[in-house]
MMTF fields as JSON, N, C-alpha, C and O atoms, coordinates in Angstrom:
{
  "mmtfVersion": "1.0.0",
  "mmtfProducer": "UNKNOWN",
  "numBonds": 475,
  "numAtoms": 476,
  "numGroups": 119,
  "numChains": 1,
  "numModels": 1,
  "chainsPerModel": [1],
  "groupsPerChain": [119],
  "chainIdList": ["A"],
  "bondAtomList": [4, 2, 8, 6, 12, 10, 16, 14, 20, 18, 24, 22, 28, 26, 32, 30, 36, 34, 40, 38, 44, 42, 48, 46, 52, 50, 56, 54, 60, 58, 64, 62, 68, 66, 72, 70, 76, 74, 80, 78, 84, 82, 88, 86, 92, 90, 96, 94, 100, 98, 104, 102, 108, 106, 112, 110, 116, 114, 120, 118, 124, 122, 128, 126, 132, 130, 136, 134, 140, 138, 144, 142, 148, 146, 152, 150, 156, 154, 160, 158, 164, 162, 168, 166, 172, 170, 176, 174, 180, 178, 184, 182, 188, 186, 192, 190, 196, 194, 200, 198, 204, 202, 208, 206, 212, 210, 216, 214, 220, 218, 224, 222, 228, 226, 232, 230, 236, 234, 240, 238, 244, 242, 248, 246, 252, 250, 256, 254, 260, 258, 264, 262, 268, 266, 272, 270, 276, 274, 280, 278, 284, 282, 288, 286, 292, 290, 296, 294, 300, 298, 304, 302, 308, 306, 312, 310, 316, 314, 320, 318, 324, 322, 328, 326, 332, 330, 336, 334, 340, 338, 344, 342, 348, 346, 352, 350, 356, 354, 360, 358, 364, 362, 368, 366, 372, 370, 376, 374, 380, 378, 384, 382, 388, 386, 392, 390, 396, 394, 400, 398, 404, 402, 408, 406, 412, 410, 416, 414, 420, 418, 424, 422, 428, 426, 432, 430, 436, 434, 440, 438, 444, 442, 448, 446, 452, 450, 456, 454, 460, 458, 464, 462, 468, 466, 472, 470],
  "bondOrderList": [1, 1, 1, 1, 1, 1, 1, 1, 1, 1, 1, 1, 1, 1, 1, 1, 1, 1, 1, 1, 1, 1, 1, 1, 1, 1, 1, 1, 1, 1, 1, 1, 1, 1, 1, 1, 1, 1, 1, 1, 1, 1, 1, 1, 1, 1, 1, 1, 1, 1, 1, 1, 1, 1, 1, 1, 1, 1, 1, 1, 1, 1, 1, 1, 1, 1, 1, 1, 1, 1, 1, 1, 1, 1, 1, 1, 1, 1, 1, 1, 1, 1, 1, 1, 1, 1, 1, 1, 1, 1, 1, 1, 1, 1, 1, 1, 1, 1, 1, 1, 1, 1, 1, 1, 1, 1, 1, 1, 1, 1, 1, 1, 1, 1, 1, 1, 1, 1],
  "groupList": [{"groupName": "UNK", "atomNameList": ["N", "CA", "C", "O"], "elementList": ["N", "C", "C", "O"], "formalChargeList": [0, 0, 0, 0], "bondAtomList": [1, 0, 2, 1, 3, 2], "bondOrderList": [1, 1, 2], "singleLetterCode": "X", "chemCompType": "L-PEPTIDE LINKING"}],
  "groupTypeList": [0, 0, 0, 0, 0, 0, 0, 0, 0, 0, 0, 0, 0, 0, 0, 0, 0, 0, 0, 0, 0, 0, 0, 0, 0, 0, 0, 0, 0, 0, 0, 0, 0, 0, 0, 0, 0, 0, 0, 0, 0, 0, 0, 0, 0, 0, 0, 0, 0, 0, 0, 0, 0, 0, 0, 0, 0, 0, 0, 0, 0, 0, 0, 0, 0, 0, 0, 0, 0, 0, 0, 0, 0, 0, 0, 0, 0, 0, 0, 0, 0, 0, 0, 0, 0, 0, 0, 0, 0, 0, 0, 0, 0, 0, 0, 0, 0, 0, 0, 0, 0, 0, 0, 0, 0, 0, 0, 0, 0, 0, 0, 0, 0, 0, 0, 0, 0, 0, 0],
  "groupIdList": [1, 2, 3, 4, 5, 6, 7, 8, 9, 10, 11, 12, 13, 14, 15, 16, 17, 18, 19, 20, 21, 22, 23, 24, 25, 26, 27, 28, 29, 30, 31, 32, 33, 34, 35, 36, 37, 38, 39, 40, 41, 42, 43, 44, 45, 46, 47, 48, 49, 50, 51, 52, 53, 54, 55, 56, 57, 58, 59, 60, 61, 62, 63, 64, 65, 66, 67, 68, 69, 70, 71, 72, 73, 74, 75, 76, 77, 78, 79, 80, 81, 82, 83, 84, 85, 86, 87, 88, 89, 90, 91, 92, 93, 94, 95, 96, 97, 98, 99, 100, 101, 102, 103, 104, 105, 106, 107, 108, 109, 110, 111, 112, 113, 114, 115, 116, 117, 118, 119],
  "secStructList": [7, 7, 7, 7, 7, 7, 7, 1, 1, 7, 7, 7, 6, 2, 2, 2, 2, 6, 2, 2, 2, 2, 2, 2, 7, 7, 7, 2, 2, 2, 2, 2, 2, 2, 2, 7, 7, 7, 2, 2, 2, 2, 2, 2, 2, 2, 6, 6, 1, 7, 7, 7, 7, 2, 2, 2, 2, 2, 2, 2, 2, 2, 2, 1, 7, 7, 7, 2, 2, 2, 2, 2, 2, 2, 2, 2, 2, 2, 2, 2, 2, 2, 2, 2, 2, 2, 2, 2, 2, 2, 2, 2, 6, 6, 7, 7, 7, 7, 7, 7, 4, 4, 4, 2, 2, 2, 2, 2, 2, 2, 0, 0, 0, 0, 0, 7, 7, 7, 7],
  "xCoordList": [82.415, 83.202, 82.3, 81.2, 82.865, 81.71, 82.278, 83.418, 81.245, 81.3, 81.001, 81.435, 80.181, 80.094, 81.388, 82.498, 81.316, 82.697, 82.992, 82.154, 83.942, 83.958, 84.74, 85.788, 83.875, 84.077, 85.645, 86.289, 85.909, 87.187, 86.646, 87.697, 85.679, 85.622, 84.563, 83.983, 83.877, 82.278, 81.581, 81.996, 80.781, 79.69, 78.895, 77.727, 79.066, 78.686, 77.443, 77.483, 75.983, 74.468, 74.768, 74.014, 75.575, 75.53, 75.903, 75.414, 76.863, 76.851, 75.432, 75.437, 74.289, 73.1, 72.135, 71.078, 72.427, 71.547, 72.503, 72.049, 73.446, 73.777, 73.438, 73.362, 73.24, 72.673, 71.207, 70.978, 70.419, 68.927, 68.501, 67.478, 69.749, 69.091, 69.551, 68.454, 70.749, 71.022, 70.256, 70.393, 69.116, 68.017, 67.224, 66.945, 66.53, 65.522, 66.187, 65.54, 67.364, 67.493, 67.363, 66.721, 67.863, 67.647, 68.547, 69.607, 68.636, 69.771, 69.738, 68.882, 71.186, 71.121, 70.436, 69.768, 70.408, 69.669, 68.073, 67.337, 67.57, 66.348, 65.89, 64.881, 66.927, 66.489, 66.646, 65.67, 67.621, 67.388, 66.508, 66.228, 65.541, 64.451, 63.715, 63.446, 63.329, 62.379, 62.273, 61.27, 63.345, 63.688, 63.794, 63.376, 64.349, 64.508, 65.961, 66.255, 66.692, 68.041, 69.0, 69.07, 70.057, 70.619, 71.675, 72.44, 71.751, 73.03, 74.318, 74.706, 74.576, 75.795, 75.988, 77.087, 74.428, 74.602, 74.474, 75.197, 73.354, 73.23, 74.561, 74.914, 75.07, 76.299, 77.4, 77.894, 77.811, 78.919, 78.097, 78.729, 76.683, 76.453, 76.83, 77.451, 76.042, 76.73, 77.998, 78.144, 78.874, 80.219, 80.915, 82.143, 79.902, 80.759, 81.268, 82.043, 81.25, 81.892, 80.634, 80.726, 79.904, 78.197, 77.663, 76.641, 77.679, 76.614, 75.094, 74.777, 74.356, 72.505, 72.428, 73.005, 71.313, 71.067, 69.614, 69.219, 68.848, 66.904, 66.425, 65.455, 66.862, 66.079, 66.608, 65.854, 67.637, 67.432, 67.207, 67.101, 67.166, 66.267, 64.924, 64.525, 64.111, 62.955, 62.693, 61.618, 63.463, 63.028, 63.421, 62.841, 64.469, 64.925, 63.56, 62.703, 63.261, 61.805, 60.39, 59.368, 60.791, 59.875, 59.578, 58.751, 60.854, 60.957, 61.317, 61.357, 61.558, 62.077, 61.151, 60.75, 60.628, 59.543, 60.48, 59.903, 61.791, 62.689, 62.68, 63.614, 61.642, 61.71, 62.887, 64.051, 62.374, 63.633, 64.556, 65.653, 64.137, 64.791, 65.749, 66.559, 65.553, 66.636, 67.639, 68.761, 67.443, 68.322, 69.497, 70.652, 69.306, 69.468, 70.239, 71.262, 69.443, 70.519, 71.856, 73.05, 71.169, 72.141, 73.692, 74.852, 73.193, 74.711, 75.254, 76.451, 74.161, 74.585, 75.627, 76.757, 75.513, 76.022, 77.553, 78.505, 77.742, 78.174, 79.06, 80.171, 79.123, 79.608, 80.249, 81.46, 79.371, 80.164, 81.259, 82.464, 80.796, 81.899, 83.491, 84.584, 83.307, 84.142, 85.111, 86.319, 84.465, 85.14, 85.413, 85.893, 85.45, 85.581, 86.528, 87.289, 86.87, 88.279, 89.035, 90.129, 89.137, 90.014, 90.118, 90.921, 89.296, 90.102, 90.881, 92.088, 90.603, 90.895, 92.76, 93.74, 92.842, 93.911, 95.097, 96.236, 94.224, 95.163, 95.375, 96.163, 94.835, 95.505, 96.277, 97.255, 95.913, 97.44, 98.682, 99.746, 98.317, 99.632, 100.166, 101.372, 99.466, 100.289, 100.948, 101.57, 100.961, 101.448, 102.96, 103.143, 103.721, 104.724, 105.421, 105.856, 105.398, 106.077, 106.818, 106.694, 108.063, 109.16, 108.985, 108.523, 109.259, 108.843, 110.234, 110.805, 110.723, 111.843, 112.175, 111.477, 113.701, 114.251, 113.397, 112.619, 113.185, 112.823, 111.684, 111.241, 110.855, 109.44, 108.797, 107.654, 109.858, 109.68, 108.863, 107.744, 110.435, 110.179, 108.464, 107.606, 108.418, 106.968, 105.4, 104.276, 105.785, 105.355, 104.927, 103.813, 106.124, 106.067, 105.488, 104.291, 105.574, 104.977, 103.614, 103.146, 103.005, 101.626, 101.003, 100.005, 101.513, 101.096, 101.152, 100.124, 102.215, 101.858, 100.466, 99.543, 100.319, 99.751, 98.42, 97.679, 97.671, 96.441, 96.113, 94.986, 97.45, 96.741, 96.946, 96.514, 97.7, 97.736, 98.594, 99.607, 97.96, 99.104, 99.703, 99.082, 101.21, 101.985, 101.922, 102.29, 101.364, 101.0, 102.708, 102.883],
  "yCoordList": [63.66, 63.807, 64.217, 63.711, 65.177, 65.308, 64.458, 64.471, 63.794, 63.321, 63.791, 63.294, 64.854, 65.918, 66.104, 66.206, 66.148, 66.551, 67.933, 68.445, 68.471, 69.612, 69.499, 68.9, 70.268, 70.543, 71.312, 71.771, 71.179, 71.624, 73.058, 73.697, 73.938, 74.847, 75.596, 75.319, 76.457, 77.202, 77.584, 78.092, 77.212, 77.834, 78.853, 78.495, 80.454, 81.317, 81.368, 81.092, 81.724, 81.462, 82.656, 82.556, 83.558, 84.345, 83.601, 83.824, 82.656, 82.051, 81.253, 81.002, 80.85, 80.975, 81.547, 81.074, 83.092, 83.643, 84.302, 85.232, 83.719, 84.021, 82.799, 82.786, 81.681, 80.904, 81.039, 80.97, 81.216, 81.579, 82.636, 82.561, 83.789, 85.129, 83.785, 83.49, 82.771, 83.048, 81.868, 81.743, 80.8, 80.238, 80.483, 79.76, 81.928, 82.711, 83.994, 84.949, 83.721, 85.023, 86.325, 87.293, 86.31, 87.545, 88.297, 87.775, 89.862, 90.618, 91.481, 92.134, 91.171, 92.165, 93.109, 93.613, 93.622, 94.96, 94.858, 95.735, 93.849, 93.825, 92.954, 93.227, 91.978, 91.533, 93.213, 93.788, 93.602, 94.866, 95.511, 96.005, 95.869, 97.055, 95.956, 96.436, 94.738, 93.924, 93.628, 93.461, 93.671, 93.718, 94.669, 94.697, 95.561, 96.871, 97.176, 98.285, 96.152, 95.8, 96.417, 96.264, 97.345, 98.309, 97.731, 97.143, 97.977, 97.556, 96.929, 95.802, 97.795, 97.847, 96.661, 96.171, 96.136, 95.449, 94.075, 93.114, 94.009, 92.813, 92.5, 91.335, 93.286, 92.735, 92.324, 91.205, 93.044, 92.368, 91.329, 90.319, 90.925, 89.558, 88.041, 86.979, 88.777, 87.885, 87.249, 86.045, 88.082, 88.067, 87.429, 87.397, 86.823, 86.632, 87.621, 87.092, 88.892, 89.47, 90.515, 91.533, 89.869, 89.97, 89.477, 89.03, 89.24, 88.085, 88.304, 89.38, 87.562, 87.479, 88.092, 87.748, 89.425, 89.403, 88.775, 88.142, 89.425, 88.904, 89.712, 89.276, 91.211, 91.867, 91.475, 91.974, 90.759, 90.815, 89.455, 89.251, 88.323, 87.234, 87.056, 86.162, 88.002, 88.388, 89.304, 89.298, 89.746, 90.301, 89.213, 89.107, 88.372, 86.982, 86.77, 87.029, 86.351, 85.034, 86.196, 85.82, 87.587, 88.213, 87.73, 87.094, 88.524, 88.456, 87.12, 87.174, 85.848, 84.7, 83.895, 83.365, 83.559, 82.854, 81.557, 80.583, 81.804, 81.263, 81.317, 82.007, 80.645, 80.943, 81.657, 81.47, 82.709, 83.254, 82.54, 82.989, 81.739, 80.923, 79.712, 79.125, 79.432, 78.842, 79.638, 79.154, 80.856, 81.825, 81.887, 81.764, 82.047, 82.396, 80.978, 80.966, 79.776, 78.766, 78.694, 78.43, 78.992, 79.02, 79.818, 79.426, 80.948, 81.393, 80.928, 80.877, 80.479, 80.194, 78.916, 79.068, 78.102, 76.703, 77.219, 76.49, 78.355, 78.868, 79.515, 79.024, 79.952, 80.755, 79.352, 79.316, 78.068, 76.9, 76.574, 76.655, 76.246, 75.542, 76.492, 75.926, 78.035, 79.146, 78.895, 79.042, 78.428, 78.366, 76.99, 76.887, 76.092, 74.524, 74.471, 73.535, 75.156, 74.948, 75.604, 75.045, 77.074, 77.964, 76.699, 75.884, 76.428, 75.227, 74.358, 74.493, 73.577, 72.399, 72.989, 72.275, 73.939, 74.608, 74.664, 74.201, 75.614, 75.636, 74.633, 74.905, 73.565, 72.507, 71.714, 71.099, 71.584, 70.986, 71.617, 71.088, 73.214, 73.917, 73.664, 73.9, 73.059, 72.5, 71.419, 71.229, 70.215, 68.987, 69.093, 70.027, 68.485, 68.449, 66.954, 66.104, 66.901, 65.423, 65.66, 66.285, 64.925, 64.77, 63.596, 62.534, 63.684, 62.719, 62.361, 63.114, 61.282, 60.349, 60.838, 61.069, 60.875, 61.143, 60.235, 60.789, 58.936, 58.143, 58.251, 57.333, 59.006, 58.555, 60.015, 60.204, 60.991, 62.445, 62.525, 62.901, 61.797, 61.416, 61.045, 61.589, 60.031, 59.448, 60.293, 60.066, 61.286, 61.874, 63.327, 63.735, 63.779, 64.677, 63.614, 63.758, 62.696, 62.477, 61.722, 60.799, 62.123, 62.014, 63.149, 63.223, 64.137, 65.106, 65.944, 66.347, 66.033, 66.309, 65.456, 66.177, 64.114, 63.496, 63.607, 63.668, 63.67, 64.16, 65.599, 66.091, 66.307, 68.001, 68.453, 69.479, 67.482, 67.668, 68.671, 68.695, 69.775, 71.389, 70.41, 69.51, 70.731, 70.496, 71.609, 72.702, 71.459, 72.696, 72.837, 73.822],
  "zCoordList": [111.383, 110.173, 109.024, 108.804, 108.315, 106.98, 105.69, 105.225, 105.302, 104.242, 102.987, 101.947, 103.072, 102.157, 101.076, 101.599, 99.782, 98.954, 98.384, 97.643, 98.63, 98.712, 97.072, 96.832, 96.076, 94.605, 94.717, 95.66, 93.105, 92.672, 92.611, 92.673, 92.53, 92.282, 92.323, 91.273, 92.938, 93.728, 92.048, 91.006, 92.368, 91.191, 91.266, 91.118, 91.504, 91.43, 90.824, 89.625, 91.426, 91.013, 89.82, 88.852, 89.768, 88.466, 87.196, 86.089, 87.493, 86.153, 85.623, 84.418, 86.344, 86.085, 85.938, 85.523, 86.379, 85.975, 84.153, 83.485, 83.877, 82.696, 81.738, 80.509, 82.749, 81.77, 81.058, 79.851, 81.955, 82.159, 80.896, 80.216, 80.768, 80.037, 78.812, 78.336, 78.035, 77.358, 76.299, 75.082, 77.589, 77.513, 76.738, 75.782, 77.098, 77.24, 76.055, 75.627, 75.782, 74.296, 75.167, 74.76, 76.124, 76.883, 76.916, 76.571, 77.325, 77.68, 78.945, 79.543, 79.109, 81.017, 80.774, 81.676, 79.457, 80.147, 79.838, 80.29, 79.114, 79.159, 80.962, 81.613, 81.349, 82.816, 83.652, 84.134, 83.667, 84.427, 84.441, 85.534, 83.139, 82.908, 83.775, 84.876, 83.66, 83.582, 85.818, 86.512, 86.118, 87.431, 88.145, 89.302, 87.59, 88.372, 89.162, 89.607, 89.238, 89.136, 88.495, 87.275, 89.262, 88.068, 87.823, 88.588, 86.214, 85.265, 86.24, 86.546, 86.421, 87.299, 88.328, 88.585, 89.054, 90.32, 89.37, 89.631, 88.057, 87.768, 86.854, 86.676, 86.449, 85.464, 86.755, 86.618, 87.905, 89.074, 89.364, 89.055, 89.928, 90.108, 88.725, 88.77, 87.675, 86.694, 86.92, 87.129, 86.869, 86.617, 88.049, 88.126, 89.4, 90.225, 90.95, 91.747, 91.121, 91.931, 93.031, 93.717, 92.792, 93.927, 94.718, 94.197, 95.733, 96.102, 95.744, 95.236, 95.928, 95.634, 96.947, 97.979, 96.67, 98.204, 97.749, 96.77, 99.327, 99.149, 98.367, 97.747, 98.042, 97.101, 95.616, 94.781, 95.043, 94.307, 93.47, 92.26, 94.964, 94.531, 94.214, 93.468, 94.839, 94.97, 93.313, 92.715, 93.02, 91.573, 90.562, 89.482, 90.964, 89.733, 90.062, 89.217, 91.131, 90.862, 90.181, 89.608, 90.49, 89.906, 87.98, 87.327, 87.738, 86.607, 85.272, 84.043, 86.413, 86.232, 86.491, 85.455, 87.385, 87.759, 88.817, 89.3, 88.978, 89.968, 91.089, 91.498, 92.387, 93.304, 93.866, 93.511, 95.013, 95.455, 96.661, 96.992, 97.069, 97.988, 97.411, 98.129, 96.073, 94.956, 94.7, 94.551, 94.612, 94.554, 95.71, 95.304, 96.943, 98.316, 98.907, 99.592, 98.438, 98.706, 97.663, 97.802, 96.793, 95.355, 95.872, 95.738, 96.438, 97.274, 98.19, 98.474, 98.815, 100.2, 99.736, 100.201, 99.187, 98.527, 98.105, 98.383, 97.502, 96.883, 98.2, 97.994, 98.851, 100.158, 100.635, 100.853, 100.818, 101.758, 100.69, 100.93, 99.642, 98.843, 98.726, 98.694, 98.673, 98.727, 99.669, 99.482, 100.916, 102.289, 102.251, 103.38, 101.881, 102.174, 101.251, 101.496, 100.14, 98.894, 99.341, 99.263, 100.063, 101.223, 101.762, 101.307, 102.799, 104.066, 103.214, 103.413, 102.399, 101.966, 101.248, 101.461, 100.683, 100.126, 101.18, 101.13, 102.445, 103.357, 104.346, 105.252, 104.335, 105.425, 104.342, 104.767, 102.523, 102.484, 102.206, 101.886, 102.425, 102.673, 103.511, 103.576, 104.537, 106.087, 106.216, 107.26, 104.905, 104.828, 104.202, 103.422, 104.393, 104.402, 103.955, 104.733, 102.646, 101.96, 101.161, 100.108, 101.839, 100.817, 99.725, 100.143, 98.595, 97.549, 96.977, 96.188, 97.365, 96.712, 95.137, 94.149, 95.453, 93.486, 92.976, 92.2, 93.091, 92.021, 91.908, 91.218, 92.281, 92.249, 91.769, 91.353, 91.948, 91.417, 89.732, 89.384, 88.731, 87.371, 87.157, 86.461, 87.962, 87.518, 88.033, 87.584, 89.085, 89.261, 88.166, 87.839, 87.849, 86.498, 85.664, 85.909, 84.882, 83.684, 84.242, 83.576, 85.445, 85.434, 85.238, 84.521, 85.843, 86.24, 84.482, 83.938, 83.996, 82.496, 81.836, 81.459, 81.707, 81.087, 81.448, 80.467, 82.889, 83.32, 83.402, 83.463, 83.393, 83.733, 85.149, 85.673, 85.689, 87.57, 87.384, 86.685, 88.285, 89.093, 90.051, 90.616, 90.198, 91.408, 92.28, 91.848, 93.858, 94.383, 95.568, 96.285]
}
């Protein structure tokens, strides 16, 4: 059984390397000149829609001093958690509970009062 907890939501290593430039007073395009990383690939990693490969962990730790294997797990972490909120989504699409009139009401005014999505 895994005991492992599978997060509300994957943390994309680009949102750290947006933290990092904004650390460091930096700009994509000065990490790009500085990496060799073109515009284009480092702004889709930023943004989540990239994965890290090895070359361009190997220029973060160049230009970062971030080992590149922090990098590389950093996705990889990022890849399990992706797939473990998929699983977790779709097996309780597979559950099936009927929830009593009376218990519906109290159900809505939790679910308002904490922020709970009814899925």
């Amino acid at each position: 059984m895994n005991k492992e907890k599978t997060p509300l939501i994957a943390t994309h290593p680009g949102e750290l390397i947006r933290d990092e430039l904004r650390e460091r007073g930096m700009t994509q395009k000065a990490l790009s000149l500085q990496t060799g990383i073109k515009p284009s690939i480092l702004c889709e990693t930023i943004h989540g829609k990239r994965s890290i490969s090895i070359g361009v962990a190997r220029a973060l730790e160049k230009a970062l001093g971030i080992p590149a294997h922090i990098w590389i797990n950093l996705q990889t972490q990022y890849d399990l958690d992706s797939a473990n909120i998929l699983k977790r989504k779709e097996d309780l699409e597979t559950i099936n509970i009927t929830i009593p009139a009376s218990d519906r009401t109290l159900i809505k005014e939790l679910s308002r009062k904490f922020g709970w999505i009814m899925i």
